[in-house]
C-alpha angles and dihedrals in degrees: 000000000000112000131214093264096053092048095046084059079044090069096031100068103027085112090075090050107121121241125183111237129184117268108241129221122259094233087179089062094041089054089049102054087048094060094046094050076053101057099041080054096054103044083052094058091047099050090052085048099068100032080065094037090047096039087046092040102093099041089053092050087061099039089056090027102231110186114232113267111229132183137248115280123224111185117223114258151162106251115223091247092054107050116094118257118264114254103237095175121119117256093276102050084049087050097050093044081060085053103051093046089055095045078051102056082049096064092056078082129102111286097250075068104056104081086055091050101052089046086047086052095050091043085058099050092048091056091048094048085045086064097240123184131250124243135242077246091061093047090051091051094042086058085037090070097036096057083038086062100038080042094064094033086064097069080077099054121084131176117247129203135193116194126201120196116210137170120225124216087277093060091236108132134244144194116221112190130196106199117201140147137281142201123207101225109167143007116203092179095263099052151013116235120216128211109206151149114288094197094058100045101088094181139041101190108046105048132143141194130217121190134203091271089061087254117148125212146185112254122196125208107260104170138305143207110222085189087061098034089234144128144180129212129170134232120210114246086216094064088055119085111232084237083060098031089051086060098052118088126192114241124261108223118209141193111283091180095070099049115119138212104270096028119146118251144178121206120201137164108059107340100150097029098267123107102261104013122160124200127166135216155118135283113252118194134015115255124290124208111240118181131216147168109330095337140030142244154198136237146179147189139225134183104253115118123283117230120176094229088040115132140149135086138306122224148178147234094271088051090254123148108231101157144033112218095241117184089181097076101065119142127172085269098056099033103132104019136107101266126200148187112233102236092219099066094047108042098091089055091054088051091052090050088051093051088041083235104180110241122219107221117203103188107240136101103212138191129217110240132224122244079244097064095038092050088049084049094057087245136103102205133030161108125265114215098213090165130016119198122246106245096006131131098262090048093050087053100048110258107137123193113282101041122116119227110215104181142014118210087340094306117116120251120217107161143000091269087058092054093050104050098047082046090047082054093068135066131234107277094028117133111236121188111226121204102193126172109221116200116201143148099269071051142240132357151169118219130184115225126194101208116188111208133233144216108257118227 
């Protein structure tokens, strides 16, 4: 029998006794496992998402006829900062400056040399200062480098053909092409967009494209500029063969406001009037202002030869584009002169034909005032309307040629750039107020237009 004692341990220890107990569930590992389940759940729809939105994309693009989306173009150019300053020294410093970088590319040899090469360097300078010819050789090496660089700017230049197709009185039908010439501005990976002539471009819907390769090629109409007389239109990489692509380069712009008279200049395209011409010059007079419908520009003139049907580029010796052959630009005192279009006031509206950026259009052509006219007007800032267009916004609206205007939309205007960057900041159909001074014979006022803008064309 047990005794006191045995049952007292008895007690003492009962808390070690086992007991079974039922196993409980891991609810962390149950919630994990249902996350994860979700997740992988998730990544999978998704996946199968896109594959169908991208596989149905296209066909319900052209069922609700969404236009591409394309982004914003940014031709390539030469910024200010970056262009090399313009040698202003007369013929002999030039000269001497030839003579001390080849003395220094002599003393790159080893030292037993230098002494040779220093005498060599002074030799050379002597001879320049004592005013010696140059040889047939030199010639030949001078024109080397020329057709080198026209040679490589060529690889940018295209020839572009409009065909119009017509029927005679004998109902048989006949194509009738326009040949000019093209530059190749911009690739945005899925094209190649073409600056060319709009007057010569008959036809927008049958144009073609040859390249330097002889390949021919389908264009399509991208936007024009009836002012400027251009247009752009844009070739498929995909209709290029890669042996003709890989001939094709995209043009380099330069500065047109730091080129100077005497300046030497190529000029390729159509110069003469013939696909693929060259000519050579200077440039022969700095950039005037010429103003036209709603902005202003600059041109220039060279001494190459002027031909009527003459059209292309002009570049210079760094194989930079700094002007666009024009023949729409003529006045009695550049008659008969190579005109040209300076690249750097017109580069933001290639940009915008590129881009297909609608263009609001106003209706004047303006002129920037002296502080001696505005003085003689009673204002200090302003825009004289020296032309309003028949049928245009602003003649819709009442502005006549001779008023001032004096503000657009309650900003100052004090030059035709002005007016045309605050308009380039609206939008055809926008409303514009227009604060305009109006001089007649009863006397001065100020009068308040409403101009509804429209879309340029």
């Amino acid at each position: 029998m047990p005794t006191e004692d045995n049952k007292k341990n008895d007690d003492q220890y009962s808390f070690i006794k086992e007991q079974i107990v039922p196993k409980k569930e891991n609810k962390t590992k149950k919630f994990l496992v249902l996350v994860g389940t979700t997740i992988s759940l998730a990544i999978v729809f998704g996946l199968v998402c896109r594959i169908v939105f991208e596989a149905s994309e296209p066909f319900a693009d052209k069922i609700l006829g969404k236009k591409d989306t394309q982004k914003v173009i940014t031709l390539p150019s030469t910024s200010p900062g970056s262009e090399k300053e313009k040698n202003k020294e007369d013929t002999n410093q030039n000269s001497t400056s030839k003579g001390e970088k080849e003395g220094t590319k002599q003393n790159d040899n080893t030292s037993s040399n230098d002494n040779n090469d220093n005498n060599d360097t002074d030799n050379t300078v002597d001879n320049v200062q004592q005013g010696e010819l140059a040889t047939i050789e030199d010639y030949e090496n001078m024109f080397g480098e020329l057709r080198t660089l026209a040679n490589d700017v060529n690889q940018s230049i295209v020839t572009v053909t409009s065909v119009v197709k017509n029927v005679d009185w004998f109902n048989n039908t006949a194509e009738l092409t326009n040949s000019t010439s093209g530059l190749v501005i911009f690739n945005d990976g899925t094209k190649l967009f073409i600056l060319t002539n709009k007057d010569k471009l008959k036809s927008t819907k049958n144009i073609k494209v040859t390249f330097s390769t002889e390949k021919t090629v389908h264009a399509t109409y991208v936007s024009g500029d009836s002012n400027l007389g251009i247009v752009v239109i844009a070739v498929k990489l995909e209709d290029i063969p890669q042996t003709t692509l890989d001939q094709v380069k995209v043009a380099k712009f330069g500065q047109s406001y730091s080129i100077t008279v005497g300046e030497p200049i190529i000029a390729l395209g159509s110069p003469n009037g013939y696909v693929n011409s060259m000519d050579t010059g200077i440039v022969m007079n700095e950039v005037k202002n010429m103003y036209i419908t709603d902005s202003k520009i600059e041109l220039f003139n060279t001494n190459i030869a002027d031909n009527p049907n003459g059209e292309g580029v002009i570049v210079n010796l760094e194989g930079e584009i700094i002007g666009i052959i024009t023949q729409k630009f003529k006045t009695d005192n550049n008659k008969y002169l190579n005109t040209n279009l300076a690249i750097s006031k017109i580069k933001s509206l290639i940009e915008k034909l590129v881009n297909k950026t609608d263009q609001a259009y106003f209706g004047i052509v303006g002129a920037d005032l002296t502080s001696t006219t505005l003085k003689r007007l009673g204002v200090h800032a302003g825009v004289y309307v020296a032309e309003v267009e028949n049928d245009s916004p602003a003649f819709q609206a009442g502005i006549e040629s001779g008023d001032v205007i004096l503000k657009l939309d309650g900003s100052e205007i004090s030059s035709v750039d002005t007016f045309n960057n605050i308009l380039s900041s609206h939008k055809p159909e926008d409303s514009i107020k227009v604060l305009i001074k109006r001089n007649r014979n009863s006397g001065t006022k100020q009068f308040t237009f409403k101009v509804n803008l429209a879309n340029k064309k």
